[in-house]
N, C-alpha and C positions, 0 to 999 in steps of 0.2 A: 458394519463396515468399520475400516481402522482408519480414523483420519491425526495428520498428525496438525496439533495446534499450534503456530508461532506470534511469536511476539518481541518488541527491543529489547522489553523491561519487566521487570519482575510484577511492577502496579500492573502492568497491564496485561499479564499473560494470567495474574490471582482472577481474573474473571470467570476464565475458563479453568480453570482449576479445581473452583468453587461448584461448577456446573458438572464438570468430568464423571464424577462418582456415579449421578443419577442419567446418564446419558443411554444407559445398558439396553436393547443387546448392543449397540454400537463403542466401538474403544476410543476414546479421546487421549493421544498420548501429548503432553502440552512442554512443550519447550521452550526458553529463553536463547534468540539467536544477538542479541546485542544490538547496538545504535548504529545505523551508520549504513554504506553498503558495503565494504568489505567485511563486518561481524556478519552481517544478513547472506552474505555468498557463500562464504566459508561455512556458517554453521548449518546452514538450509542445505547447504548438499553433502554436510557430510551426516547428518539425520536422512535423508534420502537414500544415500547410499549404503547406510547400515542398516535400517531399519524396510518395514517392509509396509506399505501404505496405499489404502484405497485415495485418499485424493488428501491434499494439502491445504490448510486454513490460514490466512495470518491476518493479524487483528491487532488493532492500535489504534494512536490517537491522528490528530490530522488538522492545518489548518487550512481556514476557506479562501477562496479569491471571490464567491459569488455570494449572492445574498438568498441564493437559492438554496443553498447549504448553508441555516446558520446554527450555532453555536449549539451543541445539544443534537444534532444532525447525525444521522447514521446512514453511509450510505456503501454501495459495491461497488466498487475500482475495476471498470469495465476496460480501459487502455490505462497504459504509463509511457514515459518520457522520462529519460534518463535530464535531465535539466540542467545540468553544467558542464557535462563532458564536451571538450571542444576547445577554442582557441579564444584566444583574446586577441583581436585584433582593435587597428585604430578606428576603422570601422563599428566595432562594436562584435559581441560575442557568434562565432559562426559556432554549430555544432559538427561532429565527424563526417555526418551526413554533409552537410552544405561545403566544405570542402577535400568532398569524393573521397576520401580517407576508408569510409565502409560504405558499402550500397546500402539505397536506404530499404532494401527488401532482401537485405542475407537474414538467411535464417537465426534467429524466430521474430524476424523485425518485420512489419508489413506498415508500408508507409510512414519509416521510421519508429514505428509507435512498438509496444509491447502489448500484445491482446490477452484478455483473459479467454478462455474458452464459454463456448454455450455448451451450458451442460443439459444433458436431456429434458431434465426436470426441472422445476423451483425447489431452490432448498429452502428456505424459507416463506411461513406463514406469510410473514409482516410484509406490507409494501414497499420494498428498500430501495431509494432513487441509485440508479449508474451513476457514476463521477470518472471524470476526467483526471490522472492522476500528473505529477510530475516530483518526479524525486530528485534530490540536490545532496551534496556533500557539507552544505553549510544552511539553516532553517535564515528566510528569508525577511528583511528585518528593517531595510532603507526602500525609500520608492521608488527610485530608478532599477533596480534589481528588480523589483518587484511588476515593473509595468516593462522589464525585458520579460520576462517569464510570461508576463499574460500575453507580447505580441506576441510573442513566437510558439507559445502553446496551448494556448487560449484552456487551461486547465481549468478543474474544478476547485481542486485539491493539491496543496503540499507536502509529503512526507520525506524521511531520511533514510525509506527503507523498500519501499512500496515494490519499484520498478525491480528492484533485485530480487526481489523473492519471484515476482514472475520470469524472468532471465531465467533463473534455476529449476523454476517447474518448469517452464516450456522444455529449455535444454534436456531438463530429466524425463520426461513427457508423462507427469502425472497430471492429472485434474487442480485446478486450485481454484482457490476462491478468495479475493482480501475485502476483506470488513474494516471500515476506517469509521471513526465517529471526529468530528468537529470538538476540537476544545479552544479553537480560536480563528480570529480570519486574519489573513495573511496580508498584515499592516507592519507602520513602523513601529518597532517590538515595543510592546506596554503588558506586561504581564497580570496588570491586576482587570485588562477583561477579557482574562482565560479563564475557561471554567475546565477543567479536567476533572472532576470529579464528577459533575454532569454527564459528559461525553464517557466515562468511565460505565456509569449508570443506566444510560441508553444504549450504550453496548455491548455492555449485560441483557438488558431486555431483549434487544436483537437478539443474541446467542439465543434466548429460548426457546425460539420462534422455531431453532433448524427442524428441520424433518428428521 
């Protein structure tokens, strides 16, 4: 099978890079789509639309809001939540959904959420817990931000990228799969108890698990 691999950043897509070679007979084509979710839209669908691909991978770092997922944690981003698209009101943050702007079940939305597909099989050996995902345009850092996000989407996980890359595969309707590993939980920013190199580590090991 050709799966293509994605990822923000260059640390983080050398994982699967590192693995690509010895992968054979399967093709691991591994791409850098950038930070953010406009890098992750644009570059994820114009690799989709050039190239030609049995199902779609993307893999990166991620923090927790749970203590179920900590630090060193690998887990598969079963739904996403687009997390700040919407309005500011005096009330406090609605999203497009909450005022009627999109239905919350137009297509490829189903109960507002973005779903990953079930795919026939397990691809991987290892035990990998689902997680709840929600992506933001800004990585979340004060507590009041941070205990809006858990009323309103009770996630597992925070990324910068998550939700668009599924947008892009459902839209494009291939297979995908996102692999996130924990390099922090999602508190007020203190960077010295992140571990990325950990999470880097364990998401390695995951990777070798695939079938």
């Amino acid at each position: 099978m050709n799966f293509l691999i994605t990822a923000a950043t260059r640390e983080e897509l050398a994982i699967a890079q590192e693995l690509a070679p010895h992968r054979t007979p399967d093709v691991w084509t591994c791409a850098i789509t950038g930070i953010g979710i406009a890098a992750t839209v644009y570059h994820t669908l114009k690799l989709l639309q050039t190239g030609s691909y049995d199902a779609a991978i993307n893999i990166g770092i991620a923090g927790s809001f749970t203590e179920r997922l900590l630090v060193g944690s690998v887990c598969c981003v079963s739904k996403e939540y687009f997390g700040d698209c919407g309005i500011q009101t005096p009330q406090g943050f609605h999203t497009l959904f909450d005022e009627h702007l999109v239905d919350r079940n137009a297509f490829p939305f189903v109960d507002e959420a973005l779903h990953a597909p079930t795919l026939r099989q397990p691809v991987f050996d290892a035990d990998i817990p689902k997680a709840v995902g929600v992506t933001v345009h800004t990585v979340s850092g004060e507590q009041p931000r941070i205990a809006g996000l858990r009323a309103r989407f009770s996630p597992d996980i925070e990324t910068m990228e998550s939700a668009a890359f599924f947008y892009v595969c459902l839209q494009e309707k291939i297979p995908f799969i996102a692999l996130r590993a924990v390099s922090n939980k999602v508190a007020p920013r203190d960077r010295s108890t992140w571990d990325i190199p950990l999470a880097l580590n364990n998401l390695a090991e995951a990777l070798k698990t695939m079938k």
